[in-house]
C-alpha positions in Angstrom: -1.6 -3.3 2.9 -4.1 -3.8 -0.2 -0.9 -5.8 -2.2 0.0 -4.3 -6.0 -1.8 -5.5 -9.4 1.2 -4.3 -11.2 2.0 1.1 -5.9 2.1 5.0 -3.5 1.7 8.5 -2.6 -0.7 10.1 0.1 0.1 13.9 -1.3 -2.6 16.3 0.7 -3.4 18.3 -2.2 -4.5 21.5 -0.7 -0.9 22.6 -0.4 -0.5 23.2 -4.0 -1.8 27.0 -4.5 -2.6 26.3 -8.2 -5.6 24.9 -8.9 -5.8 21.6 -10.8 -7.5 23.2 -13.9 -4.7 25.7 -14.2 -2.5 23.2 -14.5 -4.3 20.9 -17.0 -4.6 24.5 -19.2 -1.0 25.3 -18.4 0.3 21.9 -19.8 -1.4 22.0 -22.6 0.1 25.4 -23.7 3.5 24.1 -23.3 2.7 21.0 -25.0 1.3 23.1 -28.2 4.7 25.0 -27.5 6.9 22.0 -28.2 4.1 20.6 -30.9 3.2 17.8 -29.1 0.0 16.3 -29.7 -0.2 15.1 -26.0 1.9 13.9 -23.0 2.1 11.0 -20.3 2.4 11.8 -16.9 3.3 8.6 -14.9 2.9 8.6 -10.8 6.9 6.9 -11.6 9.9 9.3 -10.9 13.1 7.7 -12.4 13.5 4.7 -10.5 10.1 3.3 -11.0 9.2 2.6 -7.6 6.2 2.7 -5.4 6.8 5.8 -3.4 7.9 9.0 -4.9 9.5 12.2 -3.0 7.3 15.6 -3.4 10.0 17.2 -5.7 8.4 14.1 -8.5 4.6 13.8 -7.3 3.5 14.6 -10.9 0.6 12.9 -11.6 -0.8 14.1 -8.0 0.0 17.7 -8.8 -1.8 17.3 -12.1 -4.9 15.8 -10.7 -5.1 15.6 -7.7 -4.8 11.8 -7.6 -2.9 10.3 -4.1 -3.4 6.4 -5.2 -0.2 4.5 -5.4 -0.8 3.2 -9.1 -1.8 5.4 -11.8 -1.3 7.2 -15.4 -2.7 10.2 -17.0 -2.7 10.7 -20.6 -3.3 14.5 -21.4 -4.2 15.3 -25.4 -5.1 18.7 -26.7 -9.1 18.5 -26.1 -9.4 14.7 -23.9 -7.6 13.7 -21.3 -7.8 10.1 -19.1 -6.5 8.9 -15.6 -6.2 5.1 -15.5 -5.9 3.0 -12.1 -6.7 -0.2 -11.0 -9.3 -1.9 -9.3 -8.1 -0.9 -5.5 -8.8 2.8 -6.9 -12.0 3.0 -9.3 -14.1 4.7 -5.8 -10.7 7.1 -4.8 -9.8 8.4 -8.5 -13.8 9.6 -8.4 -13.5 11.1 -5.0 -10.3 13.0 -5.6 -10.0 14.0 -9.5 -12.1 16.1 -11.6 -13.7 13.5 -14.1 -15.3 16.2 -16.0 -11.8 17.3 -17.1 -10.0 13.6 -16.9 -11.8 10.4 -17.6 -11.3 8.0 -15.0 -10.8 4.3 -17.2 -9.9 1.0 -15.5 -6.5 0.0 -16.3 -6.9 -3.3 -17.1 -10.7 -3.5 -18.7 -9.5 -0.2 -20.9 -6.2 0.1 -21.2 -4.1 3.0 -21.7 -2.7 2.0 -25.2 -6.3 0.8 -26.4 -7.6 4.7 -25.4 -3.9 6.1 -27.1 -5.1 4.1 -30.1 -8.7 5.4 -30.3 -8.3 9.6 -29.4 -4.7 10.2 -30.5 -5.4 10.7 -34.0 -1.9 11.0 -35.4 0.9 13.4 -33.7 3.8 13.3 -31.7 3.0 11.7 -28.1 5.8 12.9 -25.5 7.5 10.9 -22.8 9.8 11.4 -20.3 12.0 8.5 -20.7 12.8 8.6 -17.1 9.3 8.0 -15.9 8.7 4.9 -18.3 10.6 1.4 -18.7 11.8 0.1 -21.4 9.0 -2.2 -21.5 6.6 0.5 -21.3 7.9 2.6 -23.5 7.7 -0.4 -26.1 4.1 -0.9 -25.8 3.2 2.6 -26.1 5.1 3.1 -29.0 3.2 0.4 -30.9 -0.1 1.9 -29.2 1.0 5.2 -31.1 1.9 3.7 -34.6 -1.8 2.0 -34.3 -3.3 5.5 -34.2 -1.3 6.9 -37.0 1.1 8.9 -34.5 4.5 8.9 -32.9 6.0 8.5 -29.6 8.4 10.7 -29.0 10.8 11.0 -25.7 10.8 14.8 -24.1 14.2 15.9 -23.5 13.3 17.4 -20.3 9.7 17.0 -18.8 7.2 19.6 -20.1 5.5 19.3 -17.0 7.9 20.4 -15.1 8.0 23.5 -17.4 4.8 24.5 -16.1 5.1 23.1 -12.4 6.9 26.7 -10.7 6.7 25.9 -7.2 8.0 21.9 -7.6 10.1 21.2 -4.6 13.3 20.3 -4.4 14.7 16.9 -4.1 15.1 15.1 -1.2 18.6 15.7 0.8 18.5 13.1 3.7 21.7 11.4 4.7 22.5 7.8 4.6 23.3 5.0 7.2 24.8 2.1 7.7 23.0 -1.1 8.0 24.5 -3.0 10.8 25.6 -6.4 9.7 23.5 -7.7 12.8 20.6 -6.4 11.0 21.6 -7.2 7.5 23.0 -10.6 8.5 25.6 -10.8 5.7 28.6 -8.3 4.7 28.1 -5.9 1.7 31.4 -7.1 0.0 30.3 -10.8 -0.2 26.8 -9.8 -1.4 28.5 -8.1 -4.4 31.2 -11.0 -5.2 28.0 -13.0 -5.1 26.2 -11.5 -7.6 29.4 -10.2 -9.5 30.1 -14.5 -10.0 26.4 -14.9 -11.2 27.4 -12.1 -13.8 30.5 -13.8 -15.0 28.4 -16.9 -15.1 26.3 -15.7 -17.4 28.6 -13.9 -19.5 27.9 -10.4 -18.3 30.5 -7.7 -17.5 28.0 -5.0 -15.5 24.8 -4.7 -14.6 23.0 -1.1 -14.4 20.9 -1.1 -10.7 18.4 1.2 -10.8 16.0 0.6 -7.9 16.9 2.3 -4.6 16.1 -0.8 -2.4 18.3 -3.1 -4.3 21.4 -0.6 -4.0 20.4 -0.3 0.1 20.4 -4.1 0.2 23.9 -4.7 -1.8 25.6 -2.3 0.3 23.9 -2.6 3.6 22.8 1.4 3.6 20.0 2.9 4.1 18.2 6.0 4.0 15.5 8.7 4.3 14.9 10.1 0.9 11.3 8.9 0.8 8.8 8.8 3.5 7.5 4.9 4.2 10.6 3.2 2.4 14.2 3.5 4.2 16.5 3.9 1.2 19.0 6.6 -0.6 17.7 7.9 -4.2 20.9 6.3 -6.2 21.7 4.4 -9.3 24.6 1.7 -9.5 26.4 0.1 -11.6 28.0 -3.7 -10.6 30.8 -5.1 -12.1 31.5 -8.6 -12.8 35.1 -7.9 -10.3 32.7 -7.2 -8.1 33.7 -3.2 -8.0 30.3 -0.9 -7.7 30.3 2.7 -8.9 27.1 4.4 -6.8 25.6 7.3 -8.4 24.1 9.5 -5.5 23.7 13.1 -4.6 27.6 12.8 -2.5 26.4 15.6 0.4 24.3 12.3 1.2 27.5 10.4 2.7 29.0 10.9 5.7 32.5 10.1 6.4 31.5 7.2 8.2 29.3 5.7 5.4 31.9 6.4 2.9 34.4 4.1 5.2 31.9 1.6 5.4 31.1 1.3 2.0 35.6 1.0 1.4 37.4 0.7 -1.3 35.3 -1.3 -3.5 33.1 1.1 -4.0 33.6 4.4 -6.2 31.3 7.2 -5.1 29.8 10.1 -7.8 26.9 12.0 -8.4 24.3 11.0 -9.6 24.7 13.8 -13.1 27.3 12.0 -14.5 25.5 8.3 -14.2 25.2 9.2 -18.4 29.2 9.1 -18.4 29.7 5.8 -16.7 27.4 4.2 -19.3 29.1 5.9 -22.4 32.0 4.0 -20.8 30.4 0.6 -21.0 29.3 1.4 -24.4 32.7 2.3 -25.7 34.6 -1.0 -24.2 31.3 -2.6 -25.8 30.4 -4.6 -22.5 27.3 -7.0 -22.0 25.4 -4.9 -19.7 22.6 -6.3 -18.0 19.4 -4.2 -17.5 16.0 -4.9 -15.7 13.5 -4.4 -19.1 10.8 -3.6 -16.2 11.9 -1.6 -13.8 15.0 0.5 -15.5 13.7 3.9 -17.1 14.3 3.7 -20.9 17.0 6.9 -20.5 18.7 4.2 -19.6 18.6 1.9 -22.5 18.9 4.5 -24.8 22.1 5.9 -23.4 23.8 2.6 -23.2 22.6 1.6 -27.4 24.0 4.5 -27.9 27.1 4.2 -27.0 27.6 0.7 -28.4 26.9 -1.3 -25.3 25.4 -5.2 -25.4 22.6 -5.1 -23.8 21.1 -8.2 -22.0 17.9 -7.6 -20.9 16.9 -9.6 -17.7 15.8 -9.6 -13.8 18.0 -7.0 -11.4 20.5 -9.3 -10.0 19.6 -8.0 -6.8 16.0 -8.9 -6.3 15.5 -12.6 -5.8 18.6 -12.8 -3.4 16.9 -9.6 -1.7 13.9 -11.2 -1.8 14.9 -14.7 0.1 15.6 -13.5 3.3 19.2 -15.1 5.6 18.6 -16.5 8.7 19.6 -13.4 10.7 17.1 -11.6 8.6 14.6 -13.9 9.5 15.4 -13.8 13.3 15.1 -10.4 12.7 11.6 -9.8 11.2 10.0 -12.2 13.7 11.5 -10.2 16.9 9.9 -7.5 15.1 6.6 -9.0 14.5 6.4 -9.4 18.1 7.0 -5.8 19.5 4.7 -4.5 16.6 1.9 -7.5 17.7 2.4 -5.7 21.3 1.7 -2.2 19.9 -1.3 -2.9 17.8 -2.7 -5.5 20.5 -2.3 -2.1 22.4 -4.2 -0.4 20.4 -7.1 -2.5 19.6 -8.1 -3.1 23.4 -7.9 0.1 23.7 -10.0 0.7 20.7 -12.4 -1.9 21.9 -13.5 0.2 24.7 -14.0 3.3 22.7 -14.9 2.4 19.2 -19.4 2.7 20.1 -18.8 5.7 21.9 -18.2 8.0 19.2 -15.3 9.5 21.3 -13.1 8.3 18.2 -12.7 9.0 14.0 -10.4 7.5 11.6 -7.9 10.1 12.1 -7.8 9.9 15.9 -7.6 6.3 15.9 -4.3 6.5 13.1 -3.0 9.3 15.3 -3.3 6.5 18.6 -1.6 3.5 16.4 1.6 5.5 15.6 1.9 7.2 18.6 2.2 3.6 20.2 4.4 2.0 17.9 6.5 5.3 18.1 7.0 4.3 21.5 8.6 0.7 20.9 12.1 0.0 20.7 13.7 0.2 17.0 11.1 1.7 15.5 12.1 4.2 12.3 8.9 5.1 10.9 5.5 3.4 9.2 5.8 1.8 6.1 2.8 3.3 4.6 0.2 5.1 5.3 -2.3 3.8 7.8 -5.6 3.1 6.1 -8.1 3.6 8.6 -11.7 3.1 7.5 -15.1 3.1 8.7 -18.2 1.6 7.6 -18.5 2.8 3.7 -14.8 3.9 4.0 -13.6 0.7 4.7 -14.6 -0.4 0.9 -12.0 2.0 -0.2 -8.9 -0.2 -1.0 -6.5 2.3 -0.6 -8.3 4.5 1.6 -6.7 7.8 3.7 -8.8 10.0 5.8 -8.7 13.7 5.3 -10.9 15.9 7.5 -13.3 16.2 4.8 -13.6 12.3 4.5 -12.9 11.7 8.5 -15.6 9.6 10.0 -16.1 8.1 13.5 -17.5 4.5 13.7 -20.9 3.8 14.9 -22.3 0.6 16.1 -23.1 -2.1 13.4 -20.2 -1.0 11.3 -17.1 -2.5 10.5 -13.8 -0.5 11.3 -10.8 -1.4 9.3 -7.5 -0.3 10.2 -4.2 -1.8 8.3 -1.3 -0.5 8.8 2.5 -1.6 9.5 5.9 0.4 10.4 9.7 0.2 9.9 12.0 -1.3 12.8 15.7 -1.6 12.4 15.5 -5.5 12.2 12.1 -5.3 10.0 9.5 -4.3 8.5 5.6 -5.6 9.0 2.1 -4.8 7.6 -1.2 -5.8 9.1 -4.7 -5.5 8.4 -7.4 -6.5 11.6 -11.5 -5.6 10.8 -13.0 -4.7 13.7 -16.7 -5.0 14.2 -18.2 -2.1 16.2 -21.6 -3.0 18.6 -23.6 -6.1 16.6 -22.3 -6.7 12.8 -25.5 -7.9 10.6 -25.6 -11.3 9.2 -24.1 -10.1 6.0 -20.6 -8.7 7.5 -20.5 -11.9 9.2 -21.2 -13.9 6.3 -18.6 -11.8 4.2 -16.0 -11.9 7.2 -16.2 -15.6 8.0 -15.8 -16.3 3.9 -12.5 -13.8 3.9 -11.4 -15.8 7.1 -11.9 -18.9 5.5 -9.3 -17.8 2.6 -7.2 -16.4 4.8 -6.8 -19.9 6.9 -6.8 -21.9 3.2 -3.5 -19.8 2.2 -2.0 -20.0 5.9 -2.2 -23.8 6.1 -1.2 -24.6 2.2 1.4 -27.1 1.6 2.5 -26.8 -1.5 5.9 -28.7 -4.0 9.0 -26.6 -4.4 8.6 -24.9 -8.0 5.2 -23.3 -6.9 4.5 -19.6 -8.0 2.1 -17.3 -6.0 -0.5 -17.8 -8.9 -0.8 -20.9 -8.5 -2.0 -20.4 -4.6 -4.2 -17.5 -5.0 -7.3 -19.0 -5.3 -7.3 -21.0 -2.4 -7.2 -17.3 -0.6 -10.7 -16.9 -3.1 -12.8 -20.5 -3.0 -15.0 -19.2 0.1 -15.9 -15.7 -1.6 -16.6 -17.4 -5.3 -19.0 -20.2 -3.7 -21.2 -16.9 -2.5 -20.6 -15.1 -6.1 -17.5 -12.5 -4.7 -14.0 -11.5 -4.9 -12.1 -9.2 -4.6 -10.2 -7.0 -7.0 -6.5 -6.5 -6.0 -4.0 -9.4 -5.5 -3.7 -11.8 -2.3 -0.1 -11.3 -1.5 2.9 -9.0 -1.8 6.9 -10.0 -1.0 7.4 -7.7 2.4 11.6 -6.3 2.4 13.9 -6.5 5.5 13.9 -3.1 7.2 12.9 -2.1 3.5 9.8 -1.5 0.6 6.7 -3.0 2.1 6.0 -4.0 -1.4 8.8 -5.9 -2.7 9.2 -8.2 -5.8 10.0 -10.6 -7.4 7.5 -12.5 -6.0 3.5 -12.1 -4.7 0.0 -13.9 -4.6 -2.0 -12.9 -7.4 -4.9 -13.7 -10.3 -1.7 -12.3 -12.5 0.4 -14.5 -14.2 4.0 -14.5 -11.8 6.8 -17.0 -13.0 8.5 -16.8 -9.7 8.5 -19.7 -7.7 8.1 -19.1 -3.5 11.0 -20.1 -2.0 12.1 -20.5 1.0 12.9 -17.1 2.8 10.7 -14.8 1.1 8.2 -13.0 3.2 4.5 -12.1 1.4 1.5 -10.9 2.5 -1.5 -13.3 3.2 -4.6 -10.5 2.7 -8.0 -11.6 0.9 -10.9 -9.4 1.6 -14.2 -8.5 0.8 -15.4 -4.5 0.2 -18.9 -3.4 -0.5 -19.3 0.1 -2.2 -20.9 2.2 0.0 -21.2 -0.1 3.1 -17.7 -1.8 4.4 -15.0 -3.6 3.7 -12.8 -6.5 5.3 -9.6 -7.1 4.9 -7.9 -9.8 7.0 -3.9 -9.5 6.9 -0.3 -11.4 8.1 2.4 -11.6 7.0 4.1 -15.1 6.7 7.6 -16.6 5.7 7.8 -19.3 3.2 9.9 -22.5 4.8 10.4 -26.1 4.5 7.3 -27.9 5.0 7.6 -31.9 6.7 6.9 -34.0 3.9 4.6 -36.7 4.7 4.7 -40.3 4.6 5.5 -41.3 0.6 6.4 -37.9 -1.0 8.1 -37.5 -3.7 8.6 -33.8 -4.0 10.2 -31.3 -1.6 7.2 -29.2 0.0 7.2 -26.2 1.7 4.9 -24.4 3.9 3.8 -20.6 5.1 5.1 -19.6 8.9 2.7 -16.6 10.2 4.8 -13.9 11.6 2.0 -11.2 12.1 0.9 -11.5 15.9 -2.6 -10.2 16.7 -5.8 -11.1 17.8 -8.8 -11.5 14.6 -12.0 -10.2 16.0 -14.0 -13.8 17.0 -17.8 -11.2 17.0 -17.8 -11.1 13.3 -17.2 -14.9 12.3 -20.4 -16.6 11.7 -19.2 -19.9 13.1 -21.3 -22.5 11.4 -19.7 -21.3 7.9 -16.0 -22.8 9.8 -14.9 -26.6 9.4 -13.6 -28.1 12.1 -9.8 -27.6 10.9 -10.8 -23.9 10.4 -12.0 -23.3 13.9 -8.8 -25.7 15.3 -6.2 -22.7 13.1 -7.8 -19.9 14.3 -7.3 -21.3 18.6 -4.4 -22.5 17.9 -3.4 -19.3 16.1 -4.8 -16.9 19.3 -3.6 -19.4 21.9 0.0 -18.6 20.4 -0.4 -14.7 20.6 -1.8 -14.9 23.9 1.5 -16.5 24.9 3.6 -14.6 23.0 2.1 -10.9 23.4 1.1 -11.1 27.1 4.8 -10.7 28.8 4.8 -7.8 26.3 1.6 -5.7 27.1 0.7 -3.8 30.6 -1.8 -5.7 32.9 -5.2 -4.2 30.7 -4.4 -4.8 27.3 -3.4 -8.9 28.9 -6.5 -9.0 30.6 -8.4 -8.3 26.9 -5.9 -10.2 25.1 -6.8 -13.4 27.4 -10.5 -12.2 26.3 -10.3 -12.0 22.4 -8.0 -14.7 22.2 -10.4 -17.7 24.0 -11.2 -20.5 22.0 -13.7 -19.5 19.4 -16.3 -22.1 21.3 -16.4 -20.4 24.2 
């Protein structure tokens, strides 16, 4: 999956009766209501994370926009929709730019426009929907246009939004120990000693998968990602009050979680915080991923604040053995269902027997089928020819295309099993590519083997690496404009921080047990993309003879054949060409026990030496 620049929602928007200018006109009256000069509307809900449940699809409802990244800024005669580079074909397909200006995040961003068309006024917020970070920035984007930014004490959008669904109600579970691969109790007297260390007496969790991870639950509240809407707070006596809508917990999950922790809803999270306030406690609080409501309530009530990373998310991040063991086994069954699929796509794909949709429909259905599978972890992206150049792509039936012969088809996609979670993006050349797809899919290769065979000293962030994914594309004059590599969660987000591969500045060093995406590509508007994605594990690399720092390695868990038709083999070095055998020669072994007699026979096929 196309990895984050800062992701995501896939809402079909014909199920909203309203049309989209309606509801532009609509917020505007209730923003002249309240005298606001303008509002934000984030894709956020409040726990700032990638996916959000219907009942908080805002920025969809508004526009129309499904990307996983994205802001709108609505003023009384303008309005904008900023995304990133994944998104600058998909906001034009899908949004009205006559009514909303579609602006590139990063070349104009969103307090540079606040700046320019605000013109004085009050600019509402809904300090749920925006971190403390962003919250800052906007402010001073305000005070440079003569105006103010003011937080909304309830969401004027959702003044106007009548049919907004409700919340999400799923029940929790219990994350077996086998899975998790460490108990919940010693996770939080783990992290409560790291608070004491530091001088803290609580830190406020706000993200869902951190709270799943501490206490070894999950859940079903959104779609792709397995985790219970909640907010927590850890104590530095390693006690942890959960915040949660209680219908949510069985008797059984309430035993599991014990003693230790104190169950409440999730209203009277404002409460617990006065309380910190009031014994004036050092609370920690994630500056970038905590809403601001947050921070606000806490200064309010007298409370220390320290800001700094959620405790949670390196040690979430660098994954125990068991976890490991885990993700691997899972690899494998998944490399068995897509291998499934793609020989079985093979002899299809020129007929014009299959679309996008069909072909999507096929993938799931198969990994549906394999043993501790819970559901995908995003959205399959299933492109052909000029599709394929859309990052984020999602067919509709309007958009729906079937492959012909000298296009490329790219199809990445990924699920959640009990014991993992994977993401995987093959390119699939249909009939004869031209000498330009193989040019363009030989140079993504090339990065993609650069980043896979990479030794690199302890101490190394994923900026530091990310070029090496990009050396083949910038000797031709290309890129590519989203990040390399995202972190992957166990049985959790497919996008998971604090680490990733990217142009972007990270100051987290890989480390050993973190799994992150390995994903260049290559996408020309209106023609094709490539994308060539595995995931791998960061581990202990041998250092050779005379080394003098600890180095450490990538292992590839993703297990699938690359397509050998569309590499132009004279652009591969000898080491190249020795990866990429190697590489099918081990998931020829691995998959073939797994697969029924015709998917082995292609496997032993695809996965010949690249000189035969």
């Amino acid at each position: 999956m196309a990895p984050l620049v800062g992701q995501g929602i896939m809402a079909d928007m014909d199920a909203h009766p309203t049309p989209p200018t309606t509801r532009l006109d609509d917020l505007r009256a209730e923003l002249a209501r309240r005298k606001l000069a303008g509002f934000l509307v984030p894709l956020q809900d409040e726990h700032q994370g990638e996916w959000v449940p219907p009942s908080a699809q805002r920025l969809s409802w508004l526009t129309g926009f499904s990307g996983s990244a994205g802001l709108a800024i609505v003023l009384a005669d303008r309005a904008a929709i900023f995304v990133d580079g994944r998104y600058t074909l998909q906001v034009r397909h899908q949004v009205d730019v006559r009514r909303f200006e579609p602006r590139h995040v990063s070349e104009q961003p969103p307090g540079d426009w606040i700046a320019e068309h605000l013109n004085g006024g009050a600019l509402g917020y809904d300090p749920w929907l925006h971190t403390i970070t962003d919250v800052e920035r906007f402010r001073a984007a305000c005070a440079r246009a003569g105006g103010t930014f003011v937080a909304c004490a309830d969401n004027p959008l959702d003044a106007v939004w009548r049919d907004r669904p409700a919340p999400p109600t799923a029940p929790a579970a219990i994350h077996d120990v086998a899975f998790a691969g460490e108990e919940a109790a010693s996770k939080a007297e783990r992290l409560a000693a790291q608070l004491k260390r530091e001088g803290q007496q609580a830190a406020v969790l706000t993200a869902p998968d951190s709270i799943a991870w501490l206490l070894n639950i999950r859940g079903g509240d959104l779609e792709y990602t397995p985790v219970v809407l909640a907010f927590a707070v850890l104590h530095a006596d390693a006690r942890v009050e959960l915040f949660v809508d209680t219908a949510k917990l069985a008797t059984v999950v309430r035993a599991h979680l014990g003693n230790r922790v104190a169950i409440a809803d999730k209203g009277v999270l404002g409460e617990a915080l006065d309380r910190l306030g009031a014994a004036k406690r050092r609370v920690l609080v994630d500056a970038a991923t905590a809403p601001a409501w947050v921070s606000d309530r806490l200064t309010a009530a007298g409370a220390d604040i320290v800001r700094g990373n959620d405790p949670c998310a390196l040690p979430k991040a660098c994954k125990n053995p068991v976890e490991l063991e885990g993700i691997r086994a899972a690899h494998r069954r998944d490399g068995a269902a897509l291998s499934t699929f793609l020989a079985w796509l093979d002899r299809r794909a020129s007929s014009g027997e299959i679309d996008e949709i069909s072909a999507a429909d096929r993938l799931e259905a198969i990994r549906r089928a394999g043993d501790r599978f819970q559901r995908l972890s995003f959205p399959t992206i299933a492109g052909a020819g000029a599709n394929g150049a859309i990052v984020h792509y999602r067919s509709t039936p309007a958009t729906n295309r079937r492959p012909r012969p000298g296009e490329l088809f790219l199809i990445d996609s990924g699920a959640q099993y009990l014991d993992g979670t994977t993401d995987v993006t093959r390119t699939i050349a249909v009939g004869e590519p031209t000498a330009e797809q193989r040019d363009r899919f030989t140079r993504v290769l090339k990065g993609h083997i650069a980043l896979a065979t990479v030794r690199f000293p302890q101490g190394t962030t994923g900026s530091q690496v990310d070029a090496l994914a990009r050396l083949a594309l910038w000797d031709a004059g290309l890129d590519y404009d989203h990040g390399t590599g995202h972190g992957v969660g166990a049985y959790l987000g497919v996008h998971e921080g604090p680490h990733r591969i990217s142009k972007l500045p990270n100051r987290e060093a890989l480390r050993p047990g973190m799994v992150v995406s390995n994903e260049p590509g290559y996408y020309k508007e209106g023609a094709f993309g490539i994308r060539i994605e595995n995931l791998v594990a960061v581990r202990e690399a041998e250092a050779p003879a005379g080394a003098e720092r600890k180095m450490l390695e990538f292992e590839t868990l993703t297990l699938a054949p690359i397509d050998r038709r569309a590499i132009d083999r004279r652009l591969l070095n000898t080491s190249e060409i020795a990866w990429l055998d190697a590489y099918h020669a081990r998931v020829r072994i691995v998959l073939t026990p797994l697969v029924d007699r015709d998917t082995a026979g292609w496997l032993a096929e695809v996965t010949a030496p690249l000189a035969n």
